[in-house]
C-alpha positions in Angstrom: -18.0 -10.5 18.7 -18.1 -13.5 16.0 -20.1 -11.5 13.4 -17.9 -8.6 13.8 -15.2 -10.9 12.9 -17.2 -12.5 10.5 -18.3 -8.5 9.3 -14.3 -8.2 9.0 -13.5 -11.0 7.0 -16.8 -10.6 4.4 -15.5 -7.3 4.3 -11.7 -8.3 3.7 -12.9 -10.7 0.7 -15.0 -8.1 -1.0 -11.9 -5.9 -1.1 -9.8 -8.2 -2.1 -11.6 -8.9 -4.9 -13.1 -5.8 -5.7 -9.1 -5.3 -5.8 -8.6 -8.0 -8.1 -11.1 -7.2 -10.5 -10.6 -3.6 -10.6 -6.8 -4.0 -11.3 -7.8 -6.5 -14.2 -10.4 -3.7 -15.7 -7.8 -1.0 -15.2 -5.2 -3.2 -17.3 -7.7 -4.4 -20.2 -8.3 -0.5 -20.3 -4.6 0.2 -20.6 -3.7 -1.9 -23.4 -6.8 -1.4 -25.3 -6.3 2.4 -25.6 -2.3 1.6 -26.0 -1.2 3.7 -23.1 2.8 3.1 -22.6 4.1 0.5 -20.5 5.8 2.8 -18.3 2.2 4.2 -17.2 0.7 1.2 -17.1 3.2 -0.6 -14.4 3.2 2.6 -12.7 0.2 4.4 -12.1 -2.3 0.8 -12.7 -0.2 -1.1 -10.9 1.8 0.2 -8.2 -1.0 2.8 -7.1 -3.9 0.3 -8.1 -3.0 -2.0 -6.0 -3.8 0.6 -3.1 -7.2 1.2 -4.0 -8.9 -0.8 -0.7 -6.5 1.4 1.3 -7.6 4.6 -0.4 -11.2 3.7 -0.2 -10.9 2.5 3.5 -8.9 5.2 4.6 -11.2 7.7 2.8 -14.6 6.3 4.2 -13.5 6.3 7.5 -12.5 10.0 6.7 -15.8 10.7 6.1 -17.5 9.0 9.0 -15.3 10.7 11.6 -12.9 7.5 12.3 -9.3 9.1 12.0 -7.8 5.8 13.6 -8.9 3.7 11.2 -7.8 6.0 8.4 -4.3 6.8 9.6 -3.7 3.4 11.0 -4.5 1.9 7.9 -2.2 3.6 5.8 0.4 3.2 8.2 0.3 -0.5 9.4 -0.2 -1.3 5.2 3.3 0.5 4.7 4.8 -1.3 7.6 2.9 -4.8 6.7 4.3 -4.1 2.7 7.8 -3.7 3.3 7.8 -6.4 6.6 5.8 -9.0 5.7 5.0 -9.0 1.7 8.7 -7.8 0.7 10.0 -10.5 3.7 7.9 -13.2 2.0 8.3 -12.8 -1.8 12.5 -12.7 -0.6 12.4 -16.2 1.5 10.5 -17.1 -2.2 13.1 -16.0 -4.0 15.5 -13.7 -3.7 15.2 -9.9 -5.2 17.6 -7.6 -6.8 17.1 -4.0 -7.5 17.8 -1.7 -10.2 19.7 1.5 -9.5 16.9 3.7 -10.5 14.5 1.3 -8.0 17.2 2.4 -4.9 17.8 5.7 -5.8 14.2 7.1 -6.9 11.8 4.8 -4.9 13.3 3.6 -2.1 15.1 6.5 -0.9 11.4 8.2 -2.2 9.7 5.9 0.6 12.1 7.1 3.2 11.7 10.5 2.3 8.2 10.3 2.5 7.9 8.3 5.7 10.4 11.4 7.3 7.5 14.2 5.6 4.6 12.1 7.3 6.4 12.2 10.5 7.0 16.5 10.5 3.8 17.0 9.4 2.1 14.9 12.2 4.9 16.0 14.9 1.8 18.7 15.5 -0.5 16.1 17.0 -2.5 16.1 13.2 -2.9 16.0 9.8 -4.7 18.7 8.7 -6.0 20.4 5.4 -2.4 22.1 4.7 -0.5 19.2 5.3 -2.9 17.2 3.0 -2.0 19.4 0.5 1.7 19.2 1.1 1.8 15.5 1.0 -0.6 15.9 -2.3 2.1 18.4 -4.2 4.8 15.3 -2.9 3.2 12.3 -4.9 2.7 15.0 -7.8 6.5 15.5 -7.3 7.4 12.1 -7.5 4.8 11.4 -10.3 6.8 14.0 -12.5 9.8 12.4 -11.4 8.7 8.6 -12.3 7.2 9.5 -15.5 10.5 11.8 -16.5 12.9 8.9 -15.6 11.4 5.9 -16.9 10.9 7.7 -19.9 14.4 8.2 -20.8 15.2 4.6 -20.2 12.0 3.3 -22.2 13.8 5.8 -25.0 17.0 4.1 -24.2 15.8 0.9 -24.6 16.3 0.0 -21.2 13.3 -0.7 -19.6 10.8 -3.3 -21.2 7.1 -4.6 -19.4 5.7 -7.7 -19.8 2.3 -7.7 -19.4 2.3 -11.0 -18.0 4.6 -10.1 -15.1 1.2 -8.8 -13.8 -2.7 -11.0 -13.5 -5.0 -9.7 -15.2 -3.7 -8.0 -18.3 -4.8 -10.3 -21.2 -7.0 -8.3 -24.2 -11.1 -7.4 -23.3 -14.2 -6.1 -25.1 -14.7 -3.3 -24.0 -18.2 -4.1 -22.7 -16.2 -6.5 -20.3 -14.1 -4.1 -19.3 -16.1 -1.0 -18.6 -18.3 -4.2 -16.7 -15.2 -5.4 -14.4 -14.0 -1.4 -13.0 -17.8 -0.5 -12.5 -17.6 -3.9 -10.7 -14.7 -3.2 -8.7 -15.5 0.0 -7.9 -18.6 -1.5 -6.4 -17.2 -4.4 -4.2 -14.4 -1.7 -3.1 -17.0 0.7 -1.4 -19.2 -2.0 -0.7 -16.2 -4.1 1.7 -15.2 -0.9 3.2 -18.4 -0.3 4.7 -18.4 -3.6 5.6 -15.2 -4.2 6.7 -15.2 -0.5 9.0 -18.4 -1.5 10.2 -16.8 -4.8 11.5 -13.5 -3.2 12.3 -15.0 -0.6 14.5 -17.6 -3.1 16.7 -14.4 -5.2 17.1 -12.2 -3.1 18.6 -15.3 -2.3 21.2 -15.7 -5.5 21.7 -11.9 -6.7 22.6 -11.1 -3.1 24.5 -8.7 -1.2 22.7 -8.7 1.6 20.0 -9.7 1.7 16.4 -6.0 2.7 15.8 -4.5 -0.4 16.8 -7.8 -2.8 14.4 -6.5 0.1 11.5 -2.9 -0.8 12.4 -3.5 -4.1 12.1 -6.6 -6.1 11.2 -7.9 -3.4 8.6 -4.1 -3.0 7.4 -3.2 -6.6 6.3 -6.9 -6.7 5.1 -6.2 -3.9 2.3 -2.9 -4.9 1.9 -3.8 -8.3 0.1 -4.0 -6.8 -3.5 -0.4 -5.8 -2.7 0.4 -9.6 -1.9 -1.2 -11.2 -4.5 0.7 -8.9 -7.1 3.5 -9.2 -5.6 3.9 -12.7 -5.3 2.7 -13.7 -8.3 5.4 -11.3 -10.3 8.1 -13.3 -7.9 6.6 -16.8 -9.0 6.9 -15.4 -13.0 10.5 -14.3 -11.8 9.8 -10.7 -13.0 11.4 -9.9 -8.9 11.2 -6.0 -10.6 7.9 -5.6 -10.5 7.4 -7.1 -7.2 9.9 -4.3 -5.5 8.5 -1.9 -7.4 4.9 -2.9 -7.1 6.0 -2.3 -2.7 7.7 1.0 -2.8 4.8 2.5 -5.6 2.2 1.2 -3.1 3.6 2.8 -0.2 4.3 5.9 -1.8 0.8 6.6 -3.0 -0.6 5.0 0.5 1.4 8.0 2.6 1.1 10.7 -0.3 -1.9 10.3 -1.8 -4.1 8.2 0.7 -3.8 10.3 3.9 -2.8 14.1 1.3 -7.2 13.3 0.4 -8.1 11.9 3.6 -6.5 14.8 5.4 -7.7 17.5 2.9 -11.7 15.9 3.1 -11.0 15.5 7.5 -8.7 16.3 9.8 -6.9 13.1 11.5 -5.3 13.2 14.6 -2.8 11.3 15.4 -2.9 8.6 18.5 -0.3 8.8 21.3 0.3 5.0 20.6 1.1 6.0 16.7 3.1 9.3 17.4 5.7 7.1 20.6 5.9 3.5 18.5 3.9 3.0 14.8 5.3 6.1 13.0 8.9 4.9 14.2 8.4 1.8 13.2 7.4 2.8 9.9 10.4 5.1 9.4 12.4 1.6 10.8 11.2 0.0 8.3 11.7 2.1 4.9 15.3 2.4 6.0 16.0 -1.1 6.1 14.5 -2.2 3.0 16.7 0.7 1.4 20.3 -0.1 3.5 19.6 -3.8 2.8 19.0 -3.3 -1.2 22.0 -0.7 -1.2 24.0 -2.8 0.6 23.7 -6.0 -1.7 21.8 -4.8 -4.5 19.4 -7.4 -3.1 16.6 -8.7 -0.4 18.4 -12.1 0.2 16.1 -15.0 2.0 17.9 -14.8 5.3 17.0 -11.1 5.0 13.4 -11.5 4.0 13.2 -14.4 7.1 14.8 -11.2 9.1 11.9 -8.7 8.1 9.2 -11.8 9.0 10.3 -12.4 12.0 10.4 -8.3 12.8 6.9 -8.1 11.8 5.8 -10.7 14.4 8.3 -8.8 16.9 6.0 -5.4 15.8 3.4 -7.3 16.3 3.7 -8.8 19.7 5.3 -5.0 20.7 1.6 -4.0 19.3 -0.1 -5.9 21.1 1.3 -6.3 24.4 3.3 -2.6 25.1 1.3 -0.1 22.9 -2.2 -1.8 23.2 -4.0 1.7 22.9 
């Protein structure tokens, strides 16, 4: 059982910094070929910061693990919004712009409710893969149109150092650091699955409940790190937004390929508690910023302590 655990950690560290390092490649590339702000703090950041979910969620695809893969996604979501959004609040409280409340969190809800139809049949299949695909390709179209118009309005400004990693490269260095990333990324998946999956033998329950929470907060640390660090540089904006992109590619993108390359279906404990919890979730972080414009710190010290409720619920009452 320890060198699972130890198996899970190693392969929590390579992510994490296969995470790191890709996101700091992906930004050197960015400015160096002058792509616009707007794409940069979307698409590098937001959904680049989900790369250990994709890859994890992916490779267990692939090896016939569906837990693992939908768990994954779905305990990150719940984990970004509860416990990363919760912390960087008690830090510091965080306001929201009216385009964040009315494009990406009511997006997240929307997409939580999607996930939910499309798995009421017991499974994600090809179709639904591609529905949730044709969603993020929606919202993509959406982002790019609406940022676009306030970047032309003068409106919307990105500082590069509201994110790590984003100071100027060779490009020898760059091209070195995503080849690099890329590398630790598959190589701590396999690690990490490999761990996650003797694990949950080893303690007695499923591989949905190690996805849901283990493998979950394991991929989810990219999301942290950026998250927190753009709170500590007081840039709160991209910290919100760096949650709701996240979660938005995690649902729509991550389990639209996972589904397309296997089918997953969907465990009882998921379908009667996780899946509600994640639709719980999304609409408090959006009736909480509506309501105040803001995540206060009593609020953020409310959505800690309701992830340690979820996951004592986890635990104790849906333990399979």
């Amino acid at each position: 059982m320890w060198i699972d655990l130890l198996l899970v950690i190693v392969g929590i560290g390579l992510l994490t910094l296969g995470g790191e390092v890709l996101i700091s490649g992906a930004l050197g590339l960015a400015r160096r070929m002058q792509i616009s702000s707007l794409l940069t703090g979307l698409v590098v950041v937001g959904f680049g910061t989900s790369m250990p979910e994709l890859v994890v969620s992916v490779d267990a695809a692939l090896i016939d693990q569906p837990g693992i893969a939908l768990g994954n996604v779905v305990g990150s979501n719940i984990g970004n919004v509860l416990l990363i959004l919760g912390l960087c609040a008690v830090v510091r409280p965080l306001p929201v712009t009216p385009l964040g409340l009315s494009r990406d969190a009511v997006s997240g809800v929307a997409a939580s409710g999607l996930f939910i139809v499309l798995a009421a049949g017991g499974a994600l299949g090809r179709i639904d893969g591609l529905i949730l695909l044709a969603g993020l390709a929606a919202y993509l179209a959406w982002a790019y149109r609406s940022e676009k118009r306030l970047e032309a309005a003068g409106a919307r400004e990105v500082d590069p150092d509201a994110v790590p990693g984003s100071a100027d490269h060779s490009a020898l260095y760059i091209a070195l650091t995503i080849a690099g990333g890329l590398l630790l990324l598959i190589a701590g998946s396999r690690v990490l699955l490999i761990g996650a999956v003797a694990l949950a033998r080893d303690l007695g329950v499923s591989e949905a409940v190690i996805g849901l929470t283990l493998v979950a907060v394991g991929t989810s640390l990219p999301e942290l790190t950026v998250s927190l660090l753009a709170v500590l540089r007081r840039h709160v904006d991209v910290a919100v937004g760096n949650i709701l992109g996240s979660n938005l590619f995690n649902l729509l993108g991550i389990l639209g390929v996972s589904s397309l390359l296997q089918t997953l279906p969907l465990p009882r404990r998921m379908a009667v508690f996780d899946q509600w919890m994640l639709l719980a979730a999304s609409l408090a972080a959006l009736i909480l910023l509506w309501s105040g414009r803001r995540l206060s710190r009593a609020e953020g010290v409310l959505f800690l302590l309701a992830y340690a409720v979820y996951l004592i619920l986890g635990f104790r009452v849906f333990p399979s």
